[in-house]
C-alpha positions in Angstrom: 146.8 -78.1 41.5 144.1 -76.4 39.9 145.0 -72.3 39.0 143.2 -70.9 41.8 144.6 -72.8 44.3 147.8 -72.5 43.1 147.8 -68.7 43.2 145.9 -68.5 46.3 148.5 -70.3 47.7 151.3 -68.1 46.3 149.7 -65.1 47.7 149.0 -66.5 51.2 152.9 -67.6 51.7 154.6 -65.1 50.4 155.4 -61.4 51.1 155.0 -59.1 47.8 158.8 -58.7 47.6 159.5 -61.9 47.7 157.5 -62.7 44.1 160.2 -62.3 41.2 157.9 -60.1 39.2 157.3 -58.3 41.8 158.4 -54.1 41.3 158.1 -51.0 43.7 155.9 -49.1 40.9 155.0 -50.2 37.2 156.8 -46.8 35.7 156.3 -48.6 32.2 152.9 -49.3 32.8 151.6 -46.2 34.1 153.9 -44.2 31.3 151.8 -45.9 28.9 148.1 -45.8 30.3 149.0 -41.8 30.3 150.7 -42.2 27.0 147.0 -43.4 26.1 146.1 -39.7 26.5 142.7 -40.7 28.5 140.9 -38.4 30.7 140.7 -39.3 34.3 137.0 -40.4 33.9 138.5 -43.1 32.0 137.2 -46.8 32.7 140.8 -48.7 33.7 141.2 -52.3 34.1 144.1 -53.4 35.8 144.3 -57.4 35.2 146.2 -59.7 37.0 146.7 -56.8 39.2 146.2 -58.4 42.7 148.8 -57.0 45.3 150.2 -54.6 42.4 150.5 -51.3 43.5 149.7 -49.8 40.0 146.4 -48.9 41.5 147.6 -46.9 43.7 149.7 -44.6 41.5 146.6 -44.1 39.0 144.7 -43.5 42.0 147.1 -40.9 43.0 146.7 -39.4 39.8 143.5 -38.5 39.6 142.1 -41.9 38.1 138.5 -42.3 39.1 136.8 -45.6 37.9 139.6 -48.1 38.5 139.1 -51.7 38.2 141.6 -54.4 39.6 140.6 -58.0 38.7 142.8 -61.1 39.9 142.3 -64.7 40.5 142.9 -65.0 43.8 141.2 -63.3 46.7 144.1 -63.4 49.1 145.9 -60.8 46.7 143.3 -58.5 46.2 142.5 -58.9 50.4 146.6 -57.3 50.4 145.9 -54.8 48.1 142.8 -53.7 49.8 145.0 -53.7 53.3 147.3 -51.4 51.8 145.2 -48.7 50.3 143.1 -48.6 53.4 140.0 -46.1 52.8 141.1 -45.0 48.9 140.5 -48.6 48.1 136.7 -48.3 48.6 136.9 -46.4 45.1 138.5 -49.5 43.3 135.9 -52.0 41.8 137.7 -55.0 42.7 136.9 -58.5 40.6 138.3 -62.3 41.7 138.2 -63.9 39.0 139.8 -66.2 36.2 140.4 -64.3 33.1 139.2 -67.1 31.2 136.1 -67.4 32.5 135.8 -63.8 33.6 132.4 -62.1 32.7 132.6 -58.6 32.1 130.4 -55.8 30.8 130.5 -55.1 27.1 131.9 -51.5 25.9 133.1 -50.8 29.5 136.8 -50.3 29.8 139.1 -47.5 28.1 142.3 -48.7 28.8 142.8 -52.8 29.6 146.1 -53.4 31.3 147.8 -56.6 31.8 151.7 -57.1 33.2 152.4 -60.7 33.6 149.2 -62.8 33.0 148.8 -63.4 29.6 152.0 -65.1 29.1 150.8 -67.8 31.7 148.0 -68.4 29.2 150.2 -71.8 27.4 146.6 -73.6 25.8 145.6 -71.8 22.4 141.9 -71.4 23.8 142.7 -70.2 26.9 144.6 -67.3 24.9 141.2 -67.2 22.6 138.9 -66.7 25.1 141.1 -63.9 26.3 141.0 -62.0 23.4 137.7 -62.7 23.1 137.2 -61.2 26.4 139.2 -58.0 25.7 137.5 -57.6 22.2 133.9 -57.5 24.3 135.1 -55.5 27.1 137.0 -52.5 25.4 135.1 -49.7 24.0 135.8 -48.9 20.0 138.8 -47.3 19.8 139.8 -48.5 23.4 143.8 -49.0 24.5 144.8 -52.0 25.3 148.6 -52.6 27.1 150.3 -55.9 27.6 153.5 -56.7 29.1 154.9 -60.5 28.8 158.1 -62.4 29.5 160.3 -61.3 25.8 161.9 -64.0 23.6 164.7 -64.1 26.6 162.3 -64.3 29.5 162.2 -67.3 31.8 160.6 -70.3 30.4 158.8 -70.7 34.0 157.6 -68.4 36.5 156.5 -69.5 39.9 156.6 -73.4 39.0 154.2 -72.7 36.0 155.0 -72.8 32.3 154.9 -69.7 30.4 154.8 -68.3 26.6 157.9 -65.6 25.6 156.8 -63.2 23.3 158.2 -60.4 20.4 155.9 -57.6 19.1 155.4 -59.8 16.0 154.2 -62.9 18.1 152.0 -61.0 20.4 150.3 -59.1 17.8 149.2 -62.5 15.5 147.3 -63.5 18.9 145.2 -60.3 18.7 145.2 -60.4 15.0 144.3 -57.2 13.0 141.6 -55.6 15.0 144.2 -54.4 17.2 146.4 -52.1 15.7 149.8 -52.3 17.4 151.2 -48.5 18.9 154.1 -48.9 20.4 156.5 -51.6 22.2 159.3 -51.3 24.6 161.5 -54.0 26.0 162.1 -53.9 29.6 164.9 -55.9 31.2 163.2 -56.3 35.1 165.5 -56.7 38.4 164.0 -59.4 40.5 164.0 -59.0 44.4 166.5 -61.8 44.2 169.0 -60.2 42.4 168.6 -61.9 38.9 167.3 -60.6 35.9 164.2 -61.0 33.6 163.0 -59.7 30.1 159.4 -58.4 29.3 158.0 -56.9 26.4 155.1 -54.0 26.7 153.0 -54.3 23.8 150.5 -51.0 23.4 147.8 -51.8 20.8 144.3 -49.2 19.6 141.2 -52.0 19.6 140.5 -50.4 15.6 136.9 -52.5 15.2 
Protein backbone atom coordinates (compact mmCIF):
# COMPACT_ATOMS: atom_id res chain seq x y z
CA UNK A 1 0.00 0.00 0.00
CA UNK A 2 1.51 3.07 -1.12
CA UNK A 3 2.13 5.92 2.12
CA UNK A 4 -0.70 7.94 1.35
CA UNK A 5 -3.18 5.45 1.10
CA UNK A 6 -2.10 3.86 3.92
CA UNK A 7 -2.41 6.90 6.19
CA UNK A 8 -5.47 8.10 4.59
CA UNK A 9 -6.89 5.04 5.51
CA UNK A 10 -5.66 5.23 9.21
CA UNK A 11 -7.33 8.54 9.57
CA UNK A 12 -10.65 7.67 7.87
CA UNK A 13 -11.13 4.50 10.34
CA UNK A 14 -10.09 5.52 13.33
CA UNK A 15 -11.12 8.00 16.06
CA UNK A 16 -8.06 10.22 17.34
CA UNK A 17 -7.94 8.34 20.65
CA UNK A 18 -7.87 5.28 19.28
CA UNK A 19 -4.16 6.01 17.50
CA UNK A 20 -1.38 4.84 20.12
CA UNK A 21 0.50 8.04 19.64
CA UNK A 22 -2.14 9.75 20.02
CA UNK A 23 -2.00 12.51 23.41
CA UNK A 24 -4.69 15.06 24.83
CA UNK A 25 -1.96 18.06 24.42
CA UNK A 26 1.89 17.88 23.26
CA UNK A 27 3.06 19.61 26.81
CA UNK A 28 6.65 18.59 25.67
CA UNK A 29 6.28 20.00 22.45
CA UNK A 30 4.77 23.23 23.16
CA UNK A 31 7.26 23.57 26.40
CA UNK A 32 9.94 23.58 23.81
CA UNK A 33 8.66 25.73 20.79
CA UNK A 34 8.29 28.47 23.90
CA UNK A 35 11.57 27.29 25.23
CA UNK A 36 12.69 28.55 21.68
CA UNK A 37 11.95 32.03 23.02
CA UNK A 38 10.15 33.11 19.57
CA UNK A 39 7.89 35.91 19.31
CA UNK A 40 4.33 35.17 18.36
CA UNK A 41 4.95 36.55 14.74
CA UNK A 42 6.99 33.50 14.53
CA UNK A 43 6.62 31.27 11.26
CA UNK A 44 5.65 27.63 12.97
CA UNK A 45 5.55 24.44 11.11
CA UNK A 46 3.81 21.75 12.69
CA UNK A 47 4.77 18.43 10.54
CA UNK A 48 3.05 15.42 10.65
CA UNK A 49 0.64 17.40 12.57
CA UNK A 50 -2.69 16.26 10.97
CA UNK A 51 -5.45 15.64 13.73
CA UNK A 52 -2.86 16.94 16.45
CA UNK A 53 -4.18 19.36 18.53
CA UNK A 54 -0.78 21.19 19.08
CA UNK A 55 -2.23 23.79 16.77
CA UNK A 56 -4.65 24.62 18.76
CA UNK A 57 -2.64 25.32 21.97
CA UNK A 58 -0.13 27.62 19.93
CA UNK A 59 -3.13 29.08 18.58
CA UNK A 60 -4.40 29.80 21.95
CA UNK A 61 -1.28 31.34 22.78
CA UNK A 62 -1.03 33.96 20.69
CA UNK A 63 0.77 32.09 17.67
CA UNK A 64 -0.12 33.85 14.50
CA UNK A 65 1.35 32.32 11.26
CA UNK A 66 0.86 28.56 12.00
CA UNK A 67 1.49 25.94 9.54
CA UNK A 68 0.24 22.26 9.87
CA UNK A 69 1.42 19.96 7.01
CA UNK A 70 0.45 16.11 6.87
CA UNK A 71 0.15 13.49 4.29
CA UNK A 72 -3.23 12.73 4.35
CA UNK A 73 -6.11 15.03 3.75
CA UNK A 74 -8.64 13.13 5.86
CA UNK A 75 -6.50 14.32 9.03
CA UNK A 76 -6.11 17.62 8.34
CA UNK A 77 -10.24 17.63 7.20
CA UNK A 78 -10.46 16.48 11.45
CA UNK A 79 -8.38 19.06 12.53
CA UNK A 80 -10.07 21.70 10.50
CA UNK A 81 -13.60 20.23 11.98
CA UNK A 82 -12.32 20.81 15.32
CA UNK A 83 -11.03 24.29 15.31
CA UNK A 84 -14.06 25.48 13.46
CA UNK A 85 -13.50 29.31 12.52
CA UNK A 86 -9.79 29.72 14.35
CA UNK A 87 -8.69 27.19 11.77
CA UNK A 88 -9.11 29.71 8.84
CA UNK A 89 -5.78 31.22 10.39
CA UNK A 90 -3.75 27.87 9.91
CA UNK A 91 -2.01 27.48 6.56
CA UNK A 92 -2.69 23.98 6.11
CA UNK A 93 -0.28 21.68 3.55
CA UNK A 94 -1.19 17.74 2.38
CA UNK A 95 1.67 16.65 1.62
CA UNK A 96 4.60 13.96 1.75
CA UNK A 97 7.45 15.34 3.53
CA UNK A 98 9.68 13.80 1.08
CA UNK A 99 8.46 15.36 -1.74
CA UNK A 100 7.14 18.44 0.08
CA UNK A 101 7.94 21.75 -1.59
CA UNK A 102 8.30 24.52 0.65
CA UNK A 103 9.43 28.15 0.65
CA UNK A 104 13.04 28.86 1.36
CA UNK A 105 13.92 30.92 4.70
CA UNK A 106 10.26 30.58 5.84
CA UNK A 107 9.83 28.88 9.08
CA UNK A 108 11.23 29.79 12.67
CA UNK A 109 10.47 26.91 14.53
CA UNK A 110 10.05 23.27 12.43
CA UNK A 111 8.32 20.77 14.66
CA UNK A 112 7.99 17.21 14.11
CA UNK A 113 6.49 14.36 16.85
CA UNK A 114 6.32 11.07 15.28
CA UNK A 115 7.22 11.31 11.51
CA UNK A 116 10.69 11.23 11.09
CA UNK A 117 11.17 7.96 12.72
CA UNK A 118 8.83 6.41 9.95
CA UNK A 119 11.44 7.69 7.49
CA UNK A 120 13.48 3.74 7.40
CA UNK A 121 15.28 4.40 3.59
CA UNK A 122 18.56 6.66 4.12
CA UNK A 123 17.31 9.05 1.24
CA UNK A 124 14.09 9.45 2.40
CA UNK A 125 15.78 10.71 5.75
CA UNK A 126 18.12 12.93 3.18
CA UNK A 127 15.67 14.65 1.48
CA UNK A 128 14.23 15.46 4.80
CA UNK A 129 16.97 17.24 6.05
CA UNK A 130 17.47 18.63 2.97
CA UNK A 131 14.05 19.94 3.21
CA UNK A 132 14.39 21.38 6.75
CA UNK A 133 17.92 22.92 5.91
CA UNK A 134 15.95 24.99 2.88
CA UNK A 135 12.92 25.82 4.83
CA UNK A 136 14.35 27.15 8.28
CA UNK A 137 15.60 30.56 8.45
CA UNK A 138 19.55 31.05 9.79
CA UNK A 139 19.48 30.55 13.18
CA UNK A 140 16.01 28.73 13.03
CA UNK A 141 14.75 26.04 15.87
CA UNK A 142 14.17 22.93 14.85
CA UNK A 143 12.32 20.18 17.45
CA UNK A 144 12.06 16.44 16.85
CA UNK A 145 10.45 13.80 18.82
CA UNK A 146 10.99 9.95 17.72
CA UNK A 147 10.35 6.56 19.18
CA UNK A 148 13.89 6.25 21.90
CA UNK A 149 16.25 3.24 21.67
CA UNK A 150 13.19 1.39 23.75
CA UNK A 151 10.42 2.46 21.45
CA UNK A 152 8.34 0.06 19.46
CA UNK A 153 10.05 -1.38 16.50
CA UNK A 154 6.53 -0.83 14.54
CA UNK A 155 3.87 1.72 14.77
CA UNK A 156 0.60 1.29 12.97
CA UNK A 157 1.81 -1.80 10.81
CA UNK A 158 4.80 0.26 9.47
CA UNK A 159 8.51 -0.16 10.36
CA UNK A 160 10.10 2.48 12.29
CA UNK A 161 13.86 3.86 13.28
CA UNK A 162 14.53 4.26 17.40
CA UNK A 163 16.62 6.91 18.11
CA UNK A 164 19.34 8.44 21.06
CA UNK A 165 20.46 12.11 20.93
CA UNK A 166 23.74 10.77 19.44
CA UNK A 167 21.95 8.93 16.50
CA UNK A 168 19.57 11.64 15.69
CA UNK A 169 22.05 14.31 15.69
CA UNK A 170 24.62 12.30 12.88
CA UNK A 171 21.37 12.47 10.54
CA UNK A 172 21.37 16.26 10.78
CA UNK A 173 25.04 16.42 10.98
CA UNK A 174 26.88 19.58 12.31
CA UNK A 175 24.80 22.38 10.85
CA UNK A 176 22.49 21.71 13.51
CA UNK A 177 23.75 22.35 16.82
CA UNK A 178 21.96 20.07 19.26
CA UNK A 179 20.06 22.26 22.59
CA UNK A 180 18.49 20.14 24.53
CA UNK A 181 16.84 16.46 24.76
CA UNK A 182 14.39 14.95 27.02
CA UNK A 183 13.12 11.43 27.08
CA UNK A 184 9.54 10.95 27.37
CA UNK A 185 7.93 7.69 28.32
CA UNK A 186 4.14 8.23 26.44
CA UNK A 187 0.88 6.36 27.89
CA UNK A 188 -0.97 5.01 24.90
CA UNK A 189 -4.94 5.17 24.85
CA UNK A 190 -4.61 1.42 25.24
CA UNK A 191 -2.98 1.28 28.34
CA UNK A 192 0.64 0.35 27.27
CA UNK A 193 3.57 2.24 27.22
CA UNK A 194 5.98 3.90 24.61
CA UNK A 195 9.46 5.76 24.65
CA UNK A 196 10.25 9.01 22.54
CA UNK A 197 13.01 11.11 22.56
CA UNK A 198 12.65 15.18 21.88
CA UNK A 199 15.61 16.29 20.25
CA UNK A 200 15.80 20.50 20.19
CA UNK A 201 18.56 21.50 17.70
CA UNK A 202 19.61 25.80 16.51
CA UNK A 203 20.02 25.35 12.35
CA UNK A 204 23.88 27.17 13.05
CA UNK A 205 24.55 27.59 8.93
Amino acid sequence: MEKKEHWENVYATKSQDQMSWYRDHLDNSLELIIHTGVGKDAAIIDVGGGSSTLVDDLLDRGFADVSVLDISGAAIAKSKERLGASGQMVNWIVADITEADLPDDRFDVWHDRAVFHFLTYPDDRRKYVDLVMRALKPNGHLIVAAFGLEGPQKCSGLDVVRYSSETMQGEFGEQFQLIQSLDETHNTPFGTTQEFIYCYFRKVI
